[in-house]
C-alpha atoms as an extended CHARMM CRD file, in Angstrom:
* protein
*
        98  EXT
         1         1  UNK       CA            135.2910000000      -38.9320000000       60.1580000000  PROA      1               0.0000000000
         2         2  UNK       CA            132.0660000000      -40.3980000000       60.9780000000  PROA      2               0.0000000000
         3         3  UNK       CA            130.4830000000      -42.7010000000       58.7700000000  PROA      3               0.0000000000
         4         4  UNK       CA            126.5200000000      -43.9570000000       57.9460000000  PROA      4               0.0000000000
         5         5  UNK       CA            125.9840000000      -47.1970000000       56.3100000000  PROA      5               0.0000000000
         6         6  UNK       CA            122.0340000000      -47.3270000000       54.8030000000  PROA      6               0.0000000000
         7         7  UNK       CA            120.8920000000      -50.6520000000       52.9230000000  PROA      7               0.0000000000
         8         8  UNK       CA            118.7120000000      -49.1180000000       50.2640000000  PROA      8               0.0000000000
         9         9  UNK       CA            115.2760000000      -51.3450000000       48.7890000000  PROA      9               0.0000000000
        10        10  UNK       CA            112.0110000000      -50.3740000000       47.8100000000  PROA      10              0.0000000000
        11        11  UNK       CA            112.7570000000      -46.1840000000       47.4010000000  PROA      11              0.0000000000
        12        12  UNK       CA            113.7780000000      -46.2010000000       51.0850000000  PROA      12              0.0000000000
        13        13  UNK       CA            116.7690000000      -46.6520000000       53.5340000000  PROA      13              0.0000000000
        14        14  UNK       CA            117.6330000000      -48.4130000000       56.7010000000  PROA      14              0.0000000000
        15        15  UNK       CA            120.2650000000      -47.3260000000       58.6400000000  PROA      15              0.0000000000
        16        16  UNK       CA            122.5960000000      -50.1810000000       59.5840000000  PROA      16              0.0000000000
        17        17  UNK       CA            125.7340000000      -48.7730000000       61.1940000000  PROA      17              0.0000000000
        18        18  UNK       CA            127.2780000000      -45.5610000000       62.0680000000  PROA      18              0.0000000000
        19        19  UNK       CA            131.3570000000      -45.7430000000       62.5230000000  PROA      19              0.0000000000
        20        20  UNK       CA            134.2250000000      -43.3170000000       63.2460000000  PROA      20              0.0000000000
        21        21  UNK       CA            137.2270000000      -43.4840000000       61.4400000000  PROA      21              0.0000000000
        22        22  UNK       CA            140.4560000000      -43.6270000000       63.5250000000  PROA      22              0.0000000000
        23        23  UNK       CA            143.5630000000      -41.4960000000       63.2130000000  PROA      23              0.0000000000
        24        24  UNK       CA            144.6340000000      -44.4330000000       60.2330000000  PROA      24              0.0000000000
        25        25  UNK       CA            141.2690000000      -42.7700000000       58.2810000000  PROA      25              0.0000000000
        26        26  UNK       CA            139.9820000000      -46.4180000000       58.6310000000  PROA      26              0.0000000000
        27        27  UNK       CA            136.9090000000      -47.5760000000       60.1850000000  PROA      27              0.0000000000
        28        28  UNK       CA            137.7840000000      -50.7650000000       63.5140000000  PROA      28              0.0000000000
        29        29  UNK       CA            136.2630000000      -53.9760000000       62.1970000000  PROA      29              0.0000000000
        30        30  UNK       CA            133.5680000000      -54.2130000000       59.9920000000  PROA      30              0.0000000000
        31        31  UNK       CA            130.4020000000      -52.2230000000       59.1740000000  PROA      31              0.0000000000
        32        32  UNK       CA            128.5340000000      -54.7920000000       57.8570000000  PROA      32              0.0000000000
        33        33  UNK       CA            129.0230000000      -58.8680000000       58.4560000000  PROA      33              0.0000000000
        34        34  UNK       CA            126.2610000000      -61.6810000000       59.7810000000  PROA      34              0.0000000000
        35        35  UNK       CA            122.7410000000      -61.5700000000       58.7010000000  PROA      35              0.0000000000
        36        36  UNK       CA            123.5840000000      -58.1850000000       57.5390000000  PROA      36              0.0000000000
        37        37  UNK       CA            126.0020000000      -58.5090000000       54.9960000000  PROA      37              0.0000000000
        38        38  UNK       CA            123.3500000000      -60.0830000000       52.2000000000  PROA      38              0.0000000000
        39        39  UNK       CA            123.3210000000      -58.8570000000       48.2990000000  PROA      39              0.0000000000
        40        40  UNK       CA            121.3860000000      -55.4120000000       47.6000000000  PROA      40              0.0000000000
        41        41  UNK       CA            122.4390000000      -52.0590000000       47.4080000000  PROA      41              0.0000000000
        42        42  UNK       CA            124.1790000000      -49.4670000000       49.9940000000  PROA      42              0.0000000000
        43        43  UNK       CA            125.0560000000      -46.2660000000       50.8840000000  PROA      43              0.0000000000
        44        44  UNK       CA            127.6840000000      -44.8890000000       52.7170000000  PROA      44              0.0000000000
        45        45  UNK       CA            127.6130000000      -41.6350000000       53.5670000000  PROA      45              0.0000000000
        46        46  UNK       CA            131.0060000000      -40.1100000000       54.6580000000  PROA      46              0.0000000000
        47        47  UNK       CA            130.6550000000      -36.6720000000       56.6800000000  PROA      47              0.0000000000
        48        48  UNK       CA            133.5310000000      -34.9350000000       55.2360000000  PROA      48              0.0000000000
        49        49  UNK       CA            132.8850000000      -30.9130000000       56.0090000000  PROA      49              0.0000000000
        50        50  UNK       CA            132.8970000000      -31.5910000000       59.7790000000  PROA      50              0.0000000000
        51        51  UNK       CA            135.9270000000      -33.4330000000       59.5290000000  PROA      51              0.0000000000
        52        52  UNK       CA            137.4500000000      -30.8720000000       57.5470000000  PROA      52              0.0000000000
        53        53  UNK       CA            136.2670000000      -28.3510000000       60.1320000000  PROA      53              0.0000000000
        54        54  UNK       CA            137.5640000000      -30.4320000000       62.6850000000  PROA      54              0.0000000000
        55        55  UNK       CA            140.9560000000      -30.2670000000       61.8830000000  PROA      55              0.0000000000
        56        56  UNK       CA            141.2480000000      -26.0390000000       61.0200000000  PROA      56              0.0000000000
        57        57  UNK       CA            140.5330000000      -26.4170000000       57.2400000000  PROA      57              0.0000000000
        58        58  UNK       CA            139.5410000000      -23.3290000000       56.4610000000  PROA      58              0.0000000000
        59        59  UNK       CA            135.6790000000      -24.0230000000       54.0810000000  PROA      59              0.0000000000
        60        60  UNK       CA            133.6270000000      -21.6490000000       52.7310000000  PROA      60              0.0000000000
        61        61  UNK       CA            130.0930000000      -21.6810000000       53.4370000000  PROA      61              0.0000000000
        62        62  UNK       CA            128.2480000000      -23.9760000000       52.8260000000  PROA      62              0.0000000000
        63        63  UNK       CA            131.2100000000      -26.2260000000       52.2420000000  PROA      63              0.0000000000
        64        64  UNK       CA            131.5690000000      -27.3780000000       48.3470000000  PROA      64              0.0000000000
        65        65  UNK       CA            131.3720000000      -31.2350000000       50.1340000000  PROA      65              0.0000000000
        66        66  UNK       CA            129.3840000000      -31.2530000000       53.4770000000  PROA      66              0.0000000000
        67        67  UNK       CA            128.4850000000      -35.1490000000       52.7090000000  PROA      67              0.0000000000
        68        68  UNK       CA            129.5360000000      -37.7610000000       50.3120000000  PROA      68              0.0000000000
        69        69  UNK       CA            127.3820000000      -40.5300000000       49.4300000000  PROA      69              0.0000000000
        70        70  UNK       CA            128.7320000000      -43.8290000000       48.0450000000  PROA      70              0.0000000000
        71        71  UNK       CA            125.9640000000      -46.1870000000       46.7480000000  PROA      71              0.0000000000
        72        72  UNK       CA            127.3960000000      -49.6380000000       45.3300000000  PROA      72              0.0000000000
        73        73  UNK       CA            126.0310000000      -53.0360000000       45.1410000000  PROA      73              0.0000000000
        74        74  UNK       CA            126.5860000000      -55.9000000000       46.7330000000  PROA      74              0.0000000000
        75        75  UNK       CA            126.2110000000      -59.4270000000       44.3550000000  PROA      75              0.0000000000
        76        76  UNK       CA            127.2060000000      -62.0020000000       47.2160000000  PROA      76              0.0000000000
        77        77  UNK       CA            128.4660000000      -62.1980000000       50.6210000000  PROA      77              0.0000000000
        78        78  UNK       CA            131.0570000000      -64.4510000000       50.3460000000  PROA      78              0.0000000000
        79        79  UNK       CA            132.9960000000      -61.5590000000       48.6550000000  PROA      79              0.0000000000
        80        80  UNK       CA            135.3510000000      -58.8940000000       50.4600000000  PROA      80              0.0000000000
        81        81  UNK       CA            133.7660000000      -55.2260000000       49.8490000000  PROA      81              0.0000000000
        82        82  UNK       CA            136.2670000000      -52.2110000000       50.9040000000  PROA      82              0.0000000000
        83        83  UNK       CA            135.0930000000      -48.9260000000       49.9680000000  PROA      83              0.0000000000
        84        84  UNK       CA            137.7190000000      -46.2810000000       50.3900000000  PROA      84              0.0000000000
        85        85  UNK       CA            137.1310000000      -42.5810000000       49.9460000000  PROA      85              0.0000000000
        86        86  UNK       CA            140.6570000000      -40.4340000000       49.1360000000  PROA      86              0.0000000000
        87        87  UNK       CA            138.7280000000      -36.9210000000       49.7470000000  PROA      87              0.0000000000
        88        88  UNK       CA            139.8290000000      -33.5530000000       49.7590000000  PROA      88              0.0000000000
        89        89  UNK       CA            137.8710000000      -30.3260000000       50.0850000000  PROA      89              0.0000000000
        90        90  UNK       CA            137.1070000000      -29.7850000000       46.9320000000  PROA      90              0.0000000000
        91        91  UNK       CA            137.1870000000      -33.3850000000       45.3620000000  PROA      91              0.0000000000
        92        92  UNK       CA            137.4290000000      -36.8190000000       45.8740000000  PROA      92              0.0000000000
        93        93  UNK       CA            137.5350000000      -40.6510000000       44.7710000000  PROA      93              0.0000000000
        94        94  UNK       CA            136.7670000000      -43.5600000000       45.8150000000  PROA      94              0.0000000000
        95        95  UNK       CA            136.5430000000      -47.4390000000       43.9850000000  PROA      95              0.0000000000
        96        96  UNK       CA            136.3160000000      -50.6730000000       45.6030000000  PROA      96              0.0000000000
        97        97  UNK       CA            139.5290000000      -51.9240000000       47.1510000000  PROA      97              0.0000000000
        98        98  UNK       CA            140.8780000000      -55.1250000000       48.3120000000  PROA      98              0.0000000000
């Protein structure tokens, strides 16, 4: 599943990274680190109908999900931030992991 990671400030948004998950549904390394990784808010944006598509799931159209955006804060970067999504068609969850 691909993956966009936007920092978010002043009513606009910067694309930082763009990732594809592997066949663990996790992303190699990480998407944001160095002078990057400083406190503000994200998005992630998880493509989740062309996934779904690319495996044979059978979606209407337009899918009920096509795109999931995550937008969280980050307060330091000294912390760890893992954002997992648990998605289905029609649903899904996501909190921040460890």
């Amino acid at each position: 599943m691909r993956i966009d990671l936007f920092r978010l400030d002043n009513g606009g948004s910067q694309l930082l990274h763009s990732a594809v998950t592997n066949g663990d549904g996790r992303v190699q390394g990480e998407l944001l680190s160095g002078k990057d990784f400083t406190p503000g808010m994200y998005e992630l944006v998880f493509h989740v109908g062309p996934y779904f598509r690319s495996r044979g799931t059978d979606l209407a159209e337009p899918a009920f999900l096509e795109e999931v955006p995550v937008r969280f804060g980050v307060s330091g970067s000294q912390a760890h931030y893992h954002v997992p999504l648990l998605i289905a068609p029609w649903g899904y969850n996501t909190y921040r992991g460890s």
